[in-house]
ZAMARGU-4260 file (C-alpha; in steps of 0.2 Angstrom, whole numbers, plus 5000, padded with zeros to 4 digits):
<rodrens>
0) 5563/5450/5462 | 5567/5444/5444 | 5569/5459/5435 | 5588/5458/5424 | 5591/5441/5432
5) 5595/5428/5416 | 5585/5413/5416 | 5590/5396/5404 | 5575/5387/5402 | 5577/5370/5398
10) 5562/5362/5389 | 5560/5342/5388 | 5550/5330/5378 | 5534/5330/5389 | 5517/5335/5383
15) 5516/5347/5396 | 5531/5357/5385 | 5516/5366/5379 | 5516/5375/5394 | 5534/5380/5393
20) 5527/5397/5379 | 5517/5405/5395 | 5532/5401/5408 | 5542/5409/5395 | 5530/5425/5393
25) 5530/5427/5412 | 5548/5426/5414 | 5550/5440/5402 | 5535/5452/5408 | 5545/5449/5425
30) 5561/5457/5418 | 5571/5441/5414 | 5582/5436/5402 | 5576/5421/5395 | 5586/5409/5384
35) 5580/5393/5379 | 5590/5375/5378 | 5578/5361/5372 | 5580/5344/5370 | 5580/5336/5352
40) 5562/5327/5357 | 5556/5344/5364 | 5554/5350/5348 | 5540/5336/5343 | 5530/5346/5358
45) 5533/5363/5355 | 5539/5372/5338 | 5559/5381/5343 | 5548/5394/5332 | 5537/5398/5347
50) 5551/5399/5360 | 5561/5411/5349 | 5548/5422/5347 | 5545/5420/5364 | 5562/5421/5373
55) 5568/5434/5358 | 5583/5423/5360 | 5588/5411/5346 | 5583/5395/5351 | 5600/5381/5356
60) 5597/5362/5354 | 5614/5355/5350 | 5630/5359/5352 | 5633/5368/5334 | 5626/5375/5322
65) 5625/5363/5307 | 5625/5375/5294 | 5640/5387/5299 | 5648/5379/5312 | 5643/5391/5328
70) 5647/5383/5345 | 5635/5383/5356 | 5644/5383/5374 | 5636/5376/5387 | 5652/5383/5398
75) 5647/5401/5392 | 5627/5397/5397 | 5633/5389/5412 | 5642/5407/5418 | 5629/5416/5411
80) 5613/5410/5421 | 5606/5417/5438 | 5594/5401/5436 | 5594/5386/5427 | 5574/5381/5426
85) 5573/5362/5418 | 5552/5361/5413 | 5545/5351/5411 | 5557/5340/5416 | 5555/5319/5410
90) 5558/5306/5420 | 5572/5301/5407 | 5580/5318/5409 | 5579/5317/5429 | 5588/5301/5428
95) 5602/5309/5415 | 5604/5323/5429 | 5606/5309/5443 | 5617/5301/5436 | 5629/5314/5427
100) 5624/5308/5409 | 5628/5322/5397 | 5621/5317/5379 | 5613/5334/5374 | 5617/5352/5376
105) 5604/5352/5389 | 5612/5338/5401 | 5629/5345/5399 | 5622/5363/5402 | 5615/5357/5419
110) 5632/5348/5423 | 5642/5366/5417 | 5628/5377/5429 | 5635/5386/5443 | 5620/5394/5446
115) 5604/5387/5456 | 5596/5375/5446 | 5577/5371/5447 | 5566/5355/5442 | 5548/5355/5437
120) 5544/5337/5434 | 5531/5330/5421 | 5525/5312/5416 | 5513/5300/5420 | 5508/5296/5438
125) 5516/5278/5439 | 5531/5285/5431 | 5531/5297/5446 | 5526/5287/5459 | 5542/5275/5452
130) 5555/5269/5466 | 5567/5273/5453 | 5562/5290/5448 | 5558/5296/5467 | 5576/5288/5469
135) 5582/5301/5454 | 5573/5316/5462 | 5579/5311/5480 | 5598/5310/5474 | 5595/5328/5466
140) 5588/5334/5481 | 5603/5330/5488 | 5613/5340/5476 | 5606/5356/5478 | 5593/5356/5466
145) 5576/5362/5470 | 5561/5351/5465 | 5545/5360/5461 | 5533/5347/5465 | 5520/5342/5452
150) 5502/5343/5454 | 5486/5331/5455 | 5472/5330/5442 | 5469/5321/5424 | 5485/5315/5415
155) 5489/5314/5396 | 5485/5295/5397 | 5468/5297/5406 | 5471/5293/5421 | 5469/5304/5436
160) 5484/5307/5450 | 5501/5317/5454 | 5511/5320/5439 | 5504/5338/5431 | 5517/5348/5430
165) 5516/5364/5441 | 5506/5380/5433 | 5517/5393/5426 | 5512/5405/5439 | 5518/5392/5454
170) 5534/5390/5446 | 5539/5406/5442 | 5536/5410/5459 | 5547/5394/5465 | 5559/5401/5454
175) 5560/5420/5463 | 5561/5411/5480 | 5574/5401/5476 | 5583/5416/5470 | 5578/5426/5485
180) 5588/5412/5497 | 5604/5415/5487 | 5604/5432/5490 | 5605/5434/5508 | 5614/5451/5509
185) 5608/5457/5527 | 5612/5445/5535 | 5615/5449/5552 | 5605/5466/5551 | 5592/5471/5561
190) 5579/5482/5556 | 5562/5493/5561 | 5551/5495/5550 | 5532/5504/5552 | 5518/5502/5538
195) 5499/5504/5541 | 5486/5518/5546 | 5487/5524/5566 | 5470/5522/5575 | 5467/5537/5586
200) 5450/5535/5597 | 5438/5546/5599 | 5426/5537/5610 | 5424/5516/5612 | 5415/5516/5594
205) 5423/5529/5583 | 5443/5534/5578 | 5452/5546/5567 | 5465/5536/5553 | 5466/5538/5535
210) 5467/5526/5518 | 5483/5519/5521 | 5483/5501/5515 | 5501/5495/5522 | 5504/5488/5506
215) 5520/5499/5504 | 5528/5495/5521 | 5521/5476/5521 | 5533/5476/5502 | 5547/5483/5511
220) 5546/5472/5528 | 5546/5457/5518 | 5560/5460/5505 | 5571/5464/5518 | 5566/5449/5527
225) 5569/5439/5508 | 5588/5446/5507 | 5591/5438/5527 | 5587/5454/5538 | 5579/5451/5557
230) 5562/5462/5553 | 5552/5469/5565 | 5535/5478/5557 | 5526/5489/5567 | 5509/5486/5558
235) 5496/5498/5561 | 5478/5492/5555 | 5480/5482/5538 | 5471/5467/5532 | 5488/5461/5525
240) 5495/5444/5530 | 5511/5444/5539 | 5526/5443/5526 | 5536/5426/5531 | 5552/5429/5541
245) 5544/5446/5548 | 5540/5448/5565 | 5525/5458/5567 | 5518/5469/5581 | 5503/5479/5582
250) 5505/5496/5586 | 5486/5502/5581 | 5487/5521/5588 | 5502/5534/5586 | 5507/5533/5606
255) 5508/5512/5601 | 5521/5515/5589 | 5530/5530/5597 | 5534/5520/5611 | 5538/5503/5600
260) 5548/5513/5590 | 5557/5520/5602 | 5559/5506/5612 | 5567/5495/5599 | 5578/5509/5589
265) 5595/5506/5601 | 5592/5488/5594 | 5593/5489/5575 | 5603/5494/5562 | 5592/5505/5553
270) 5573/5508/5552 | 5562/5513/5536 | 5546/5525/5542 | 5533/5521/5530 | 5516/5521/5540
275) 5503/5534/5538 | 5504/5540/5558 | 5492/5552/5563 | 5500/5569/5565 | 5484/5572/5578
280) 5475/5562/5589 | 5458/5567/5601 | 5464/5576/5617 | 5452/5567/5627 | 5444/5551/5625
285) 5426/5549/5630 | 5424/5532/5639 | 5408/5528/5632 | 5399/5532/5615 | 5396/5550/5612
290) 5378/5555/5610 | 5372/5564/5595 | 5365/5580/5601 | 5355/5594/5592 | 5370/5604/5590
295) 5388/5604/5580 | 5402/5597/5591 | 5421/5599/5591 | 5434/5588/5595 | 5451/5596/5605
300) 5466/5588/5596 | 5483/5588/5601 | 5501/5586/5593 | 5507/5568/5590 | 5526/5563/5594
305) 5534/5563/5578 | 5543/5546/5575 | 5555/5547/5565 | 5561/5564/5571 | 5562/5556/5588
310) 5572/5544/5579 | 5582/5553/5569 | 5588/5565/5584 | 5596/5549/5590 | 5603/5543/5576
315) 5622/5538/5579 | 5626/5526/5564 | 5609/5518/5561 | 5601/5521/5544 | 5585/5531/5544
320) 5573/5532/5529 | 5556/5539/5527 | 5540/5542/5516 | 5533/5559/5511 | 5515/5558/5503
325) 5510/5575/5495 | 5497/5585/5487 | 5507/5600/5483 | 5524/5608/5485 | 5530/5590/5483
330) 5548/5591/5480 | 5550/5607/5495 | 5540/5596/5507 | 5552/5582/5504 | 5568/5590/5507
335) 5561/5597/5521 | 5557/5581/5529 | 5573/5573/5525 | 5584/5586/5535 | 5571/5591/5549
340) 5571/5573/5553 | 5589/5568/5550 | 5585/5556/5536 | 5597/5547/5526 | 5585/5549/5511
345) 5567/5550/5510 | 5553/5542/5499 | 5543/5556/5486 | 5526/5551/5479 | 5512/5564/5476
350) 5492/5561/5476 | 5494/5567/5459 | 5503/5553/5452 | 5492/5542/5443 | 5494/5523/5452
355) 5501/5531/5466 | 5490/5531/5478 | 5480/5523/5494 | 5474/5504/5492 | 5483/5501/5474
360) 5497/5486/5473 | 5509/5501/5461 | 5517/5516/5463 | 5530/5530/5456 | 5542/5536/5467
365) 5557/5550/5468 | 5571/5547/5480 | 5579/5558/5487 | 5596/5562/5498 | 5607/5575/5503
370) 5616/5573/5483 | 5600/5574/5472 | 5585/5565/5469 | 5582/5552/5458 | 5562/5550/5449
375) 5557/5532/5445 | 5542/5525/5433 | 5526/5518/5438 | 5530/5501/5447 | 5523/5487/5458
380) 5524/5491/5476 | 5535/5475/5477 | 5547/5482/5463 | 5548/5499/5472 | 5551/5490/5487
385) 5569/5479/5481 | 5573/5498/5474 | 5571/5506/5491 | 5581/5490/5501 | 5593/5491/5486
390) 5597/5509/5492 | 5597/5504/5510 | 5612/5494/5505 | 5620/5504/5494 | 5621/5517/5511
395) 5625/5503/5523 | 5641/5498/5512 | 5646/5517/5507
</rodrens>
């Protein structure tokens, strides 16, 4: 996630500068801390204006400040940054980088960076396709940085090929990945985690389950994956992709993810309980489909093994956290959970809360451990989901 992380985005004299004021925008509505270095032929393409306003930084260009002096360090910017991000990015600015010239604040920013630093080229598609500048781009490979590829379609000149450079949205994406690699906390860790609505049959054609998405424990599998954890997602049914670095099994009814669960616990380091299991499933199950007759039926149900008490009976050192959904008695119910099931702390959110419910991509969670409970705002799932790992290391390092 970007949220608090400091970005320098370093804007060249390309065309495609113009698409530097949205890249800008969604760095800031991600949370970051954005400030700007642009070339002096950058400003021909997009007002400094419009990038202050933007960035709500002041905007640097050279290394002082004419008028009273001010020294704009590109050591200090260099220390400061979680991210360099060069875009556009010319092929006269590529072969600068590649070859350690340091004529602007820019360049000499990039040579000062010891944080990741990022590329999105822009220009003309011979220029691109250039021995020379695929020479540049190969040396900085080389080097660490990461080159977001430009895209195909109509050019400033007319023509038609690869040299666009990438939409905003791509690169902000490139740019969270690339940050997500750096962090590579877990390594070495090895977690269980369960997400999804259980299927409990009733005959061949009909089941019990409930509106659970996944989309919760799908966020959590994956970020722990992103900070270098060995993930194994018990999935229950979803229509969600399998996040990358996961290892996904299907465990479709309760007794599938009882015995997975239990199967596996001896072998990891923690486990987060965040599928919707059914607490009851059918006492019988008809082999074939069950007739409509003229008459009411019932259905005999019977108790579920509990999961994560199960899990939390044998414990030992491993981390255990948990979900509690509620309607009412939220706070009571919680608690409850967390020490009838040996928690180490346990996730609060309440049908009640507006955006926190079945199918949506947010929610607004309470956590809550032995020493309190902590409310948080409405959030995306993913956002909730780097709060809930964070607190899985923060017990992991106690």
């Amino acid at each position: 996630m970007l949220k608090g992380k400091h970005i320098i985005l370093g804007i060249t004299g390309s065309i495609a500068a113009y698409k530097a004021a949205m890249l800008c925008r969604l760095l800031k509505c991600a949370g970051c801390e954005v400030r700007v270095v642009m070339t002096p032929m950058a400003k021909q393409f997009i007002t400094p204006l419009t990038m202050a306003t933007l960035s709500r930084n002041p905007i640097l260009v050279d290394f002082f400040d004419p008028e009273n002096g001010a020294w704009n360090s590109h050591v200090s910017l260099g220390e400061w940054a979680d991210c360099y991000l060069i875009a556009p990015a010319t092929a006269n600015t590529l072969a600068k980088m590649a070859t350690g010239v340091a004529d602007n604040l820019l360049l000499t920013t990039y040579l000062s960076a010891r944080c990741p630093v990022a590329i999105a080229p822009a220009m003309d598609l011979d220029m691109y396709a250039h021995t020379t500048t695929q020479h540049n781009l190969a040396a900085l490979r080389s080097t660490g940085v990461a080159v977001i590829e430009p895209g195909e379609g109509e050019l400033a000149s007319g023509l038609t090929g690869k040299g666009r450079m990438a939409e905003p949205e791509q690169i902000v994406a490139e740019v969270e990945r690339l940050l997500g690699e750096k962090k590579k906390s877990l390594s070495g860790r090895r977690f269980l985690v369960t997400a999804g609505a259980t299927m409990e049959p009733i005959d061949p054609v009909r089941y019990i389950t409930n509106h659970s998405s996944g989309k919760m424990g799908y966020a959590i599998a994956g970020e722990l994956a992103r900070r270098g954890a060995e993930v194994t997602l018990l999935s229950g049914r979803t229509a969600l992709p399998t996040p990358d670095g996961v290892e996904k099994v299907e465990t479709l009814s309760a007794a599938d993810m009882y015995t997975a669960a239990t199967k596996r616990w001896s072998e990891s380091d923690g486990a987060v309980m965040c599928a919707a299991v059914a607490d009851y499933t059918p006492a019988r199950t008809a082999a074939t489909k069950i007739k409509k007759g003229d008459g009411d039926m019932s259905i005999l149900l019977r108790r579920t093994e509990d999961i994560a008490a199960t899990l939390g009976r044998d414990k030992g050192g491993r981390l255990l956290a948990g979900f509690a959904l509620e309607t009412d008695n939220e706070l009571a119910n919680a608690e409850a959970k967390l020490a009838k099931k040996n928690l180490d702390f346990i996730v609060l959110n309440s049908m009640r809360d507006s955006g926190a419910c079945f199918r949506g991509d947010t929610n607004k969670v309470s956590i809550i451990d032995r020493d309190g409970r902590t409310d948080h705002p409405l959030m995306t799932k993913r956002e909730v989901a780097a709060l809930i790992v964070d607190r899985i290391e923060s017990c992991l390092n106690r």
